[in-house]
C-alpha positions as CSV (number, residue, x, y, z in Angstrom):
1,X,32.5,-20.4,-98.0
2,X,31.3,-20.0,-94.5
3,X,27.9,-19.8,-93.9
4,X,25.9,-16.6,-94.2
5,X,25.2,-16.9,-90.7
6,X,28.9,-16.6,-89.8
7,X,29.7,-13.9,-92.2
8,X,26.9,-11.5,-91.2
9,X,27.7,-12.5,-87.1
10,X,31.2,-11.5,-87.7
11,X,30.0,-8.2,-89.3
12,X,28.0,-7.3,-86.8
13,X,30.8,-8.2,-83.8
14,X,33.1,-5.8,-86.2
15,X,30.2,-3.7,-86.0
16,X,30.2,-3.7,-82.3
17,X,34.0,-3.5,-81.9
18,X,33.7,-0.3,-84.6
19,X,31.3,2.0,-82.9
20,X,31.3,3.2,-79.4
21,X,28.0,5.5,-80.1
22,X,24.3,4.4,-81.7
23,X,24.8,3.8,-85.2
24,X,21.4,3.6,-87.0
25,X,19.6,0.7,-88.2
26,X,20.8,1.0,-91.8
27,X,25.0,0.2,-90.6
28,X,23.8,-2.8,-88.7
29,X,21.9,-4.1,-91.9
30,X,24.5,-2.9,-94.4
31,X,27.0,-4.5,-92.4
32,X,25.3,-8.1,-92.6
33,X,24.5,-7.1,-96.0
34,X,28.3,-6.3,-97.2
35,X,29.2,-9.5,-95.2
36,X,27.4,-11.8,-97.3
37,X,27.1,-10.0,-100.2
38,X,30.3,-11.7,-101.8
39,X,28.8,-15.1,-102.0
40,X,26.5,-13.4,-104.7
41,X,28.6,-15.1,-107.3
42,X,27.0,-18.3,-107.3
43,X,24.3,-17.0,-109.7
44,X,26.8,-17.4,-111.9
45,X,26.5,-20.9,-111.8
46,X,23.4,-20.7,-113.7
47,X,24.6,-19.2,-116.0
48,X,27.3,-21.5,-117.1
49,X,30.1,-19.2,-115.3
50,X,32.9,-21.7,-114.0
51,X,34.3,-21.9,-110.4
52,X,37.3,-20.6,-111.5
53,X,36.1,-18.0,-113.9
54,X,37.1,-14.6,-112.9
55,X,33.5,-13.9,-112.1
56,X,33.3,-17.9,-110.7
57,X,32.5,-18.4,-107.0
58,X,35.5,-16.6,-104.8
59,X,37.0,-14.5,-107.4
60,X,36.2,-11.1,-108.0
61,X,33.5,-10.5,-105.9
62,X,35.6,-11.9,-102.8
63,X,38.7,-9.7,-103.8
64,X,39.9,-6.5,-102.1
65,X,39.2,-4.1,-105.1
66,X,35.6,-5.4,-104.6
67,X,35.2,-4.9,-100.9
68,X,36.9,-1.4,-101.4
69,X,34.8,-0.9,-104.1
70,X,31.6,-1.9,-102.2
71,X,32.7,0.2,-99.2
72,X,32.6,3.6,-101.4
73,X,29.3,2.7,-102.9
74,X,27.8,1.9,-99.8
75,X,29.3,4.9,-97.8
76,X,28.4,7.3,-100.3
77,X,24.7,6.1,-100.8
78,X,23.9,5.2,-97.5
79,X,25.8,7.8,-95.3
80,X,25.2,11.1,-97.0
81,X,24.1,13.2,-94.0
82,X,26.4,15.6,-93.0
83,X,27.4,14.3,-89.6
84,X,28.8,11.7,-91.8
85,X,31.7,13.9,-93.5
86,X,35.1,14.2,-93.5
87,X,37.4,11.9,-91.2
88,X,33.8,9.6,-90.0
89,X,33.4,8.9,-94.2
90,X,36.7,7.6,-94.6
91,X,36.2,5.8,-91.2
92,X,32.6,4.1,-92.9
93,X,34.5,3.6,-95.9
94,X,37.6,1.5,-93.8
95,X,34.8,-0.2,-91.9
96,X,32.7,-1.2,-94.8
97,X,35.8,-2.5,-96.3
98,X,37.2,-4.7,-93.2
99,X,33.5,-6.0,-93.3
100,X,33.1,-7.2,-96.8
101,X,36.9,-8.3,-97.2
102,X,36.4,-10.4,-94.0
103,X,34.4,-13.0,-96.4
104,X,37.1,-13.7,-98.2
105,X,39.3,-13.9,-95.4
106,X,37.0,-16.4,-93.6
107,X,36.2,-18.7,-97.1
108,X,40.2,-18.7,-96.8
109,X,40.1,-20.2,-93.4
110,X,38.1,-23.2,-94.8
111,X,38.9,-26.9,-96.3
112,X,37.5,-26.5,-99.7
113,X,37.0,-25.2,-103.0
114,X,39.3,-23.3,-105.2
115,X,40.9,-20.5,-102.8
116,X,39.9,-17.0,-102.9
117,X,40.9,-14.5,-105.7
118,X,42.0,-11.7,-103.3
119,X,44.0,-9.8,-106.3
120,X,41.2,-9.9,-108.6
121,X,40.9,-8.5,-111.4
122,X,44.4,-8.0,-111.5
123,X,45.7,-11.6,-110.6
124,X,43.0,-14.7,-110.7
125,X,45.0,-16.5,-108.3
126,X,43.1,-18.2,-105.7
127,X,45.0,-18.2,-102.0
128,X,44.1,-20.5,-99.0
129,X,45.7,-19.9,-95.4
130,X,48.0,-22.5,-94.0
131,X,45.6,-23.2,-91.2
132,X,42.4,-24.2,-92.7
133,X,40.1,-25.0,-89.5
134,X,36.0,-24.4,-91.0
135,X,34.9,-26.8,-93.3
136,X,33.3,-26.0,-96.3
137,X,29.4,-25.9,-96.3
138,X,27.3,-27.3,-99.6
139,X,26.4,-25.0,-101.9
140,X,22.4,-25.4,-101.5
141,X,19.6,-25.0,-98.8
142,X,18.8,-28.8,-99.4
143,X,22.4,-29.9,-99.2
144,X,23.2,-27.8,-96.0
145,X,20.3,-29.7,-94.0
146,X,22.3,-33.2,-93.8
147,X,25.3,-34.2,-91.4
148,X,27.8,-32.0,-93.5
149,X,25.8,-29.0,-92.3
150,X,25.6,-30.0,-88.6
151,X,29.7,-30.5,-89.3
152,X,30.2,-27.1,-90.8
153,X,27.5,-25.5,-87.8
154,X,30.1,-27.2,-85.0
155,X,33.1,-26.1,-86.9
156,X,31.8,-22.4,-87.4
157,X,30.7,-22.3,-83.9
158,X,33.7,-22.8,-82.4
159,X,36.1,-21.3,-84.5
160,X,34.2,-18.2,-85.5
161,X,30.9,-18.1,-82.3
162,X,33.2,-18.5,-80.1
163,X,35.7,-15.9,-81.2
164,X,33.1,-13.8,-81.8
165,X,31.7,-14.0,-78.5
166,X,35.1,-13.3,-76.5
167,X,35.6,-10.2,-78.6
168,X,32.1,-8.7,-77.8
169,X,32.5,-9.9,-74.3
170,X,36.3,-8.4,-74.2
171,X,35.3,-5.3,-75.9
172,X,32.4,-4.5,-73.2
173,X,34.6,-5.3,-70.4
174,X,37.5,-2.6,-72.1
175,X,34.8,0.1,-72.9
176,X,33.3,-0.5,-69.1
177,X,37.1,0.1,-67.5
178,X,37.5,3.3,-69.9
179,X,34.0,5.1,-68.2
């Protein structure tokens, strides 16, 4: 997994990238939230759920029938107003999705563990990409302060911060040429 830290920064860039107007407080939150909310799975753990158990750590909660699943829940709880209807739902609903499917995507991009189970629950396949540049944090607060941590902080920063930052900085420069 990448670190919360990543996951919820990329949320919010997507966030940023999404919206042209104010969104409230709740979409910046829920975004972070949805983000991270994937890595929820090692409770499991405790509970004597193996890795690469179906409900293990990067299968069904990292799939795309969860993050679509997700994305209506949050969507229809969150954004029931009505100047959230019609064509802006369905635009939450693809947003929330992009969000919470982007852990998955991210954990793919890493150097460890099982590989993700996009398919789930239809296939428990795990999938890597090719290119595996981030290296895997420790599962643990204690394990993630040693020089593994600082390794997975350098690799995050400059293969997601740094990304991140060039399409906040690109997206302000294409919205300020558009006024």
């Amino acid at each position: 997994m990448s670190t919360v830290m990543a996951h919820a920064a990329t949320a919010l860039v997507l966030g940023r990238v999404f919206t042209k107007r104010c969104m409230p407080a709740r979409f910046w939150w829920l975004s972070a939230l949805c983000a991270c909310l994937p890595d929820a799975d090692v409770i499991g753990f405790a509970f004597g759920v193996h890795y690469g158990d179906l409900l293990g750590h990067r299968g069904l909660t990292h799939s795309l029938a969860f993050a679509l699943a997700v994305s209506v829940i949050v969507v229809g709880l969150g954004f029931r107003s009505p100047e959230y209807s019609g064509g802006r739902r369905l635009a939450l609903v693809a947003y929330f999705f992009v969000v919470t499917a982007s852990h998955g995507v991210l954990d793919a991009f890493t150097n460890g563990g099982l590989g993700i189970a996009f398919f789930a629950p239809f296939d428990n396949s795990r999938y890597f990409f090719p290119w595996r540049p981030l290296q895997v944090p420790p599962i643990g607060v204690i394990a993630f302060f040693s020089s593994w941590g600082l390794r997975v902080l350098r690799s995050e920063l400059i293969w997601i911060g740094i990304p991140c930052l060039s399409v906040l900085v690109l997206t302000w420069l294409a919205r300020r040429r558009l006024r």
